[in-house]
N, C-alpha and C positions, 0 to 999 in steps of 0.2 A: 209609411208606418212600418214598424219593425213587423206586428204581426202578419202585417199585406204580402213582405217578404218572405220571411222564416217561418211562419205557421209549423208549416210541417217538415222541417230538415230536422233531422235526427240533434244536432247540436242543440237545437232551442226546445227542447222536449221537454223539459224539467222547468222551464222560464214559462212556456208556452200552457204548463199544468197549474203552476202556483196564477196566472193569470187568468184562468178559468175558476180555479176556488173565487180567488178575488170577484170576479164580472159575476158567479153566481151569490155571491154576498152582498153585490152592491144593486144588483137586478131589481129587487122587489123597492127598494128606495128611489130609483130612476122611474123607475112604471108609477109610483105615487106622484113623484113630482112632474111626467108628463101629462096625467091624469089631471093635476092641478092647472098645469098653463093653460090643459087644454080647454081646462072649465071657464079660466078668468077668460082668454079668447073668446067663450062662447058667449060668457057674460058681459062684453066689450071692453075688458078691463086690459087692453092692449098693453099694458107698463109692467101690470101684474105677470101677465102671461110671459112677459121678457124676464121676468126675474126668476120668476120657479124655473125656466130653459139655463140662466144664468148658475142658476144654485146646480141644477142636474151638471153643469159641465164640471163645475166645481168640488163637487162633492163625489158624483158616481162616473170616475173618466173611465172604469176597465167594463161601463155597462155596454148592452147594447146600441143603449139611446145616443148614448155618446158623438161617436162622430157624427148623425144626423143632426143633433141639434146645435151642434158645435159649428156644422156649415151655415146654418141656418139663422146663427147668431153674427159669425163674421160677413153674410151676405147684407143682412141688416143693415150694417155701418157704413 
């Protein structure tokens, strides 16, 4: 992952900030839809729970939740 790399070298300082606005823009919409899988999970809704994890990779990639769930979708298959 480029961030894994670059983070913090002076070149990527300006990529590395406008992807922080982004990841804190898309935060609170990732936290609703882990909230959600995690409910349909609870409530055995095993397809449900795969599609709110589906939607978060889709929708909120520069979140936190992101690469977790994103392993955790391709381990699935």
């Amino acid at each position: 992952m480029f961030r894994d790399a670059f983070e913090f070298a002076d070149a990527a300082r300006e990529v590395m900030g406008k992807f922080g606005e982004l990841r804190q823009h898309q935060e609170g919409a990732a936290k609703q839809l882990f909230g959600e899988a995690r409910d349909a999970f609870q409530k055995g809704d095993r397809d449900g729970g795969w599609k709110k994890y589906e939607e978060l990779v889709a929708r909120c990639w520069a979140s936190s939740w992101y690469a977790r769930v994103k392993r955790w979708l391709a381990d699935k298959k």
